[in-house]
C-alpha positions as CSV (number, residue, x, y, z in Angstrom):
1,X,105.0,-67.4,23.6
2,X,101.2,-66.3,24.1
3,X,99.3,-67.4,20.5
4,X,97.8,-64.4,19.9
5,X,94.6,-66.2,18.6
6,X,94.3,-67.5,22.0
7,X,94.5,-64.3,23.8
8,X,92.0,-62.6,21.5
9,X,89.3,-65.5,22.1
10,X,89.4,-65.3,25.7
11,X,89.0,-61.6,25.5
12,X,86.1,-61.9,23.7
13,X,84.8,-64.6,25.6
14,X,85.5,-62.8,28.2
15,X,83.7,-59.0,27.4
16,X,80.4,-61.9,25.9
17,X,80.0,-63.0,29.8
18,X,80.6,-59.5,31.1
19,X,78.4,-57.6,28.7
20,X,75.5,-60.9,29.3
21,X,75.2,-59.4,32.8
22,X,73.0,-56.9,32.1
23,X,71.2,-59.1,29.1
24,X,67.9,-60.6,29.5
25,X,65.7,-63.1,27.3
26,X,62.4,-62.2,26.0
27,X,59.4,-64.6,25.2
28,X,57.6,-62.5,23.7
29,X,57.2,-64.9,20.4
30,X,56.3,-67.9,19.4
31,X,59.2,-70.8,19.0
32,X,62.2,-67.7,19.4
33,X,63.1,-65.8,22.1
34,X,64.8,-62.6,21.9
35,X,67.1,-60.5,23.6
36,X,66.7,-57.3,25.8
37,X,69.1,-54.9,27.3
38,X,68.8,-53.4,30.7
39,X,69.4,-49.7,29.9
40,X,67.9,-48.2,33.0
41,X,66.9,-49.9,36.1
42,X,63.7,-51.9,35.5
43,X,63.4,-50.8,32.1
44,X,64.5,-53.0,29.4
45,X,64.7,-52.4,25.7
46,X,64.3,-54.8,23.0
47,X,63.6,-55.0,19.0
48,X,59.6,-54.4,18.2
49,X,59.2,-56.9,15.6
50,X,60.1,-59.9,18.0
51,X,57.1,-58.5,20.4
52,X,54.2,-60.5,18.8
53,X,52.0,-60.1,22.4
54,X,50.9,-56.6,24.5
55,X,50.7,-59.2,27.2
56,X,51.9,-62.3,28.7
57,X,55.7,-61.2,28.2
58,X,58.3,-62.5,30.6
59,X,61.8,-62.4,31.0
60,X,64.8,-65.1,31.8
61,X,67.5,-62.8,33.5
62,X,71.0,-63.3,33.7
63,X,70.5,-65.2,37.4
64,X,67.9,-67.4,35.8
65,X,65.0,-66.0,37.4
66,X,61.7,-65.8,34.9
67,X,59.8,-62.6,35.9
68,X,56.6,-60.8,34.4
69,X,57.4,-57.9,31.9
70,X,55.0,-55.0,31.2
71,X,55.1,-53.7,27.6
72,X,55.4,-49.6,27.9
73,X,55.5,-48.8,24.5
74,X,56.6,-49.6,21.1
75,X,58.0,-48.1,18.1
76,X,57.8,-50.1,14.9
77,X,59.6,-46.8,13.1
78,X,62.7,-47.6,14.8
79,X,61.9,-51.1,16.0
80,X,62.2,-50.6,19.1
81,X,59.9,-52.0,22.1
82,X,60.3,-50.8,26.0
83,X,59.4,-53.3,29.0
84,X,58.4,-52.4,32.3
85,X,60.2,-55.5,35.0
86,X,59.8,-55.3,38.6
87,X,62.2,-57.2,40.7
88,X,65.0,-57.5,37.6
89,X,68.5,-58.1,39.0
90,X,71.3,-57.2,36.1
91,X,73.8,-54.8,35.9
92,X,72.8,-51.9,33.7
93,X,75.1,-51.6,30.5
94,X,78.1,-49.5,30.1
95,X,77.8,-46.9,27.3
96,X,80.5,-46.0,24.9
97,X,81.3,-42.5,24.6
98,X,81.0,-42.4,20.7
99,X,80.3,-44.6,17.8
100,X,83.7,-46.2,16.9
101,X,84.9,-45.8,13.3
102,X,84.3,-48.1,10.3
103,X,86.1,-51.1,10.2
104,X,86.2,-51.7,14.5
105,X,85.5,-54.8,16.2
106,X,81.8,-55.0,17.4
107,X,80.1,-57.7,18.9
108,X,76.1,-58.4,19.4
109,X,75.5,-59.9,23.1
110,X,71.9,-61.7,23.4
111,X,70.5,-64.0,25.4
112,X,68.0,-66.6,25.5
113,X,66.6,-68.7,27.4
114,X,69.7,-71.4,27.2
115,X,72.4,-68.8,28.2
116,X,74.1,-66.0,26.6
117,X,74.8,-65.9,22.8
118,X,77.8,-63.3,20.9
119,X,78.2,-62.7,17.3
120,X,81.4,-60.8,15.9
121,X,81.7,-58.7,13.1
122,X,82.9,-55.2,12.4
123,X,81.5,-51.7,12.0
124,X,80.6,-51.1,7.9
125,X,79.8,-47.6,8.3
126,X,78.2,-44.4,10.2
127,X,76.1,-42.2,8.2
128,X,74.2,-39.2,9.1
129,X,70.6,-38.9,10.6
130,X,68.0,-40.5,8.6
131,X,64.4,-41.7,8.3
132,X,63.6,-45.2,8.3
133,X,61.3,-47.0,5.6
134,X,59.0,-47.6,8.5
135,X,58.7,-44.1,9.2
136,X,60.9,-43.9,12.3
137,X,64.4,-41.8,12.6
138,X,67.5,-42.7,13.6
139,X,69.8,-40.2,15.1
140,X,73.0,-41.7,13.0
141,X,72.7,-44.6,10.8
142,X,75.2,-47.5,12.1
143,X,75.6,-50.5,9.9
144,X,77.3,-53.5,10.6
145,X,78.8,-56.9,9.2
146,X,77.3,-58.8,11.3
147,X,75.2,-62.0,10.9
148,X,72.2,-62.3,13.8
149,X,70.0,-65.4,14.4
150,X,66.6,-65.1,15.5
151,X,67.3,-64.9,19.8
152,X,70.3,-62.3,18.8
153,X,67.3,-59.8,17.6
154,X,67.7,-56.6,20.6
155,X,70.7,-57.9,21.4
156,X,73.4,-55.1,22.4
157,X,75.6,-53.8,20.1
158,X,79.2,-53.1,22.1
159,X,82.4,-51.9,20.8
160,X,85.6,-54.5,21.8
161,X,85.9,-53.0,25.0
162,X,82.7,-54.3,26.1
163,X,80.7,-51.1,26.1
164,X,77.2,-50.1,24.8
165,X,76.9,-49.1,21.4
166,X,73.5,-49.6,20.2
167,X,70.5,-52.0,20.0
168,X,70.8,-54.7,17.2
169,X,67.9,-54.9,14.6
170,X,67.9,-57.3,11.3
171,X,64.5,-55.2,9.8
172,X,65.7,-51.7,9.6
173,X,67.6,-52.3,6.1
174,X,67.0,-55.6,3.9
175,X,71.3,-55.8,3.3
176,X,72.5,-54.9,6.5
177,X,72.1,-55.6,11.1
178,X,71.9,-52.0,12.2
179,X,72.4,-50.9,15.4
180,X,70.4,-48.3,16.9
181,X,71.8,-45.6,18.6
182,X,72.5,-44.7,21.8
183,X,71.2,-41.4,21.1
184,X,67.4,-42.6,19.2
185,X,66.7,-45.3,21.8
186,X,67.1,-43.1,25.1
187,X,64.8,-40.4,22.9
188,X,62.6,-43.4,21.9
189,X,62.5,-45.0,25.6
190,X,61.9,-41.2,27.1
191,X,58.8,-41.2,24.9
192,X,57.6,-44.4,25.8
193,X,57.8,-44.2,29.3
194,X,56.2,-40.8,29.3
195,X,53.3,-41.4,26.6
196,X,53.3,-44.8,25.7
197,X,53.8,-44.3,22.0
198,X,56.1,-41.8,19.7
199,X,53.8,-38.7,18.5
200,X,54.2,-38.5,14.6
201,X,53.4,-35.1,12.9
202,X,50.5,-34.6,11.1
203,X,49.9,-32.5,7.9
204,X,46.6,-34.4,6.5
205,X,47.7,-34.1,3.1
206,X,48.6,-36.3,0.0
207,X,51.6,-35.2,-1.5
208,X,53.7,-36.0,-4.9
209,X,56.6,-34.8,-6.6
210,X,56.4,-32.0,-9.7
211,X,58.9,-30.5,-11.9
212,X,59.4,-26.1,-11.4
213,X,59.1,-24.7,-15.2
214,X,62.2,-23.4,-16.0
215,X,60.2,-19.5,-16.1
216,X,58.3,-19.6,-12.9
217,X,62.0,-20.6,-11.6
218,X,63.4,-17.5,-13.1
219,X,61.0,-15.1,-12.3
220,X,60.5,-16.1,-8.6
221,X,64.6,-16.4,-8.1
222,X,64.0,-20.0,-7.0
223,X,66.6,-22.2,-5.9
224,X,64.4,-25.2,-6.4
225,X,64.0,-27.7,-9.3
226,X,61.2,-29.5,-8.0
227,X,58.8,-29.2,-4.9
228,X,55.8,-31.4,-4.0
229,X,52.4,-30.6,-5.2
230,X,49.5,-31.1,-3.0
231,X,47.2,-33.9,-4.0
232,X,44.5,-34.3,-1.4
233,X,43.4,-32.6,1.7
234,X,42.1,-33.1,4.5
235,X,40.2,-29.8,5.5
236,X,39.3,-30.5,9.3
237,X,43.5,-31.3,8.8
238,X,46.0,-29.0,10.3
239,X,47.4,-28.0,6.8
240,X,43.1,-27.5,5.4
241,X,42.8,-25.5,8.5
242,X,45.9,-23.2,7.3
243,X,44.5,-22.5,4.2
244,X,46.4,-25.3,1.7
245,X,44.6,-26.3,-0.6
246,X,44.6,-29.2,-4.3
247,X,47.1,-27.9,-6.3
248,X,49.6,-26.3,-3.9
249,X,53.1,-26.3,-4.2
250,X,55.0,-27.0,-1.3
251,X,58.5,-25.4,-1.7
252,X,59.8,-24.9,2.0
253,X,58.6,-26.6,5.5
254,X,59.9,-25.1,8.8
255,X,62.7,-23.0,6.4
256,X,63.6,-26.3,4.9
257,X,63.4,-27.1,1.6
258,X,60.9,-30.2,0.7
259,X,61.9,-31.5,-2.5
260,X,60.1,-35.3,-2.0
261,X,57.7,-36.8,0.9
262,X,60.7,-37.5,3.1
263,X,61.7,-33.9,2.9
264,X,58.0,-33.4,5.1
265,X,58.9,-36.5,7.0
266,X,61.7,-35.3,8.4
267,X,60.3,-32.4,9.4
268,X,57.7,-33.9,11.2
269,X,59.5,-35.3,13.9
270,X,57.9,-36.3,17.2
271,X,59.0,-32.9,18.5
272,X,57.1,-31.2,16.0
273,X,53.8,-31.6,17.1
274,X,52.0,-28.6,18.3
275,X,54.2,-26.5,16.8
276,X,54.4,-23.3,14.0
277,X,55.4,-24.3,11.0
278,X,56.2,-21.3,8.2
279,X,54.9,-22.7,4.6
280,X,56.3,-21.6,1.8
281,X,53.8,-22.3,-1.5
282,X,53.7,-22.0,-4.9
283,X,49.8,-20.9,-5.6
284,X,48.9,-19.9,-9.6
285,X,52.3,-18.6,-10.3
286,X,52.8,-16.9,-7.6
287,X,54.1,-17.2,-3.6
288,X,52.2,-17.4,-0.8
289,X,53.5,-18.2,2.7
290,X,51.2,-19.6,5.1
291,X,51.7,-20.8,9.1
292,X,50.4,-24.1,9.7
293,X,50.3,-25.9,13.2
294,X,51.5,-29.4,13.2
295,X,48.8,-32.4,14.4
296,X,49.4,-35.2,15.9
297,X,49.1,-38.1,13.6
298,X,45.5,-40.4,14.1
299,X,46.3,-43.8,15.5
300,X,44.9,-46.6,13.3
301,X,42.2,-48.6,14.9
């Protein structure tokens, strides 16, 4: 009789050295490598915060070969980093049709430079869109049980059949591994590739959280408890050059009700930029809707 035990290692052995084909090491670090994943051909994705260099990058791939890797972009909001490498021989990876439900098998596939590495765990949960704290989105919110060590960092995330789920990052939460979807990282690499970085929307203003009185409320028929009051402005800024001004409320962005900063942040996605945006204020008592274009946000340095 086949101990089951047995039969469910050697699968997972097994889908850890299929999956490794299309895994490479990063050096891109000192003392840890990483992992990367060959998501399209040349181009291999990997976790931002292990890419501590813009140059001198390589890559050890599944044949052994060490080859020169360009850095096309990063994206600390999702932590996500995209490398350019010619002459890369590894299968692409396979790509689940969905996210698999809470509680399914899930295994993160790296590599470094001493061979493939796996770690097992299960899927804790799959929550809607969200921002990240470091200002990124992610298209659903996958967390998993999972523990990483440092190489595992980029590693794929793939379901028990082997296929691709999403990119594993340790800095997205400070409880959980997330893995980053399918969905974000082809937006994210898109980006990349095209512009080198991912174009944040810009308002140019300070904003902070204030309490509706209870009459203003009643005689304006608003829905809303609380909006954000405008603190600073930048008046060269898109939202100066719209007409807000200190002391603004801002009830509504784009039709969507901004109750708190990441209300705004939401809104200004990186496919907001250059667009019309309706405002709806609060302005000494009374409403005032204005149109203001979105910016681009400055780059620091």
């Amino acid at each position: 009789m086949t101990n089951p035990l047995v039969s469910l290692s050697e699968q997972l052995a097994s889908t850890a050295a299929q999956v490794g084909e299309s895994i490479v090491a990063v050096h891109a670090r000192h003392r840890f490598d990483s992992s990367g994943v060959h998501w399209t051909n040349g181009v291999v994705v990997t976790a931002d915060h292990t890419v501590r260099r813009d140059e001198d990058i390589h890559v050890t791939s599944p044949d052994g070969s060490r080859l020169s890797a360009e850095l096309a972009g990063r994206d600390p909001g999702t932590d996500l980093a995209v490398l350019r490498v010619s002459g890369l021989n590894a299968a692409v990876a396979s790509r689940a049709a969905k996210i698999p439900t809470p509680g399914s098998v899930m295994l993160a596939i790296g590599r470094s430079k001493d061979g493939v590495s796996a770690a097992f765990g299960v899927l804790s949960s799959v929550s809607p869109a969200a921002p990240t704290w470091r200002g990124g989105r992610l298209d659903q919110v996958v967390r998993l049980d999972i523990a990483l060590h440092p190489a595992a960092s980029g590693a794929a995330v793939v379901d028990a059949a082997g296929h691709l789920v999403g990119v594993a990052t340790p800095v997205l939460s400070r409880v959980s591994v997330f893995a980053v979807p399918l969905a974000t990282v082809d937006r994210v690499v898109e980006a990349l590739l095209t512009h080198g970085r991912i174009p944040r929307g810009y308002l140019g203003v300070g904003l902070q959280p204030v309490g509706i009185p209870e009459h203003l409320k009643s005689k304006l028929q608003l829905g809303a408890s609380q909006g954000l009051i405008v603190i600073s402005v930048d008046h060269d800024a898109p939202a100066g050059q719209a007409g807000i001004t200190i002391g603004d409320v801002l009830l509504e962005l784009g039709g969507r009700t901004t109750h708190s900063p990441e209300n705004v942040q939401e809104v200004l996605d990186s496919g907001s930029v250059g667009k019309k945006l309706a405002a709806r204020l609060l302005r000494g008592g009374a409403l005032v809707e204005l149109e203001v274009t979105v910016g681009e946000r400055p780059r620091k340095g």
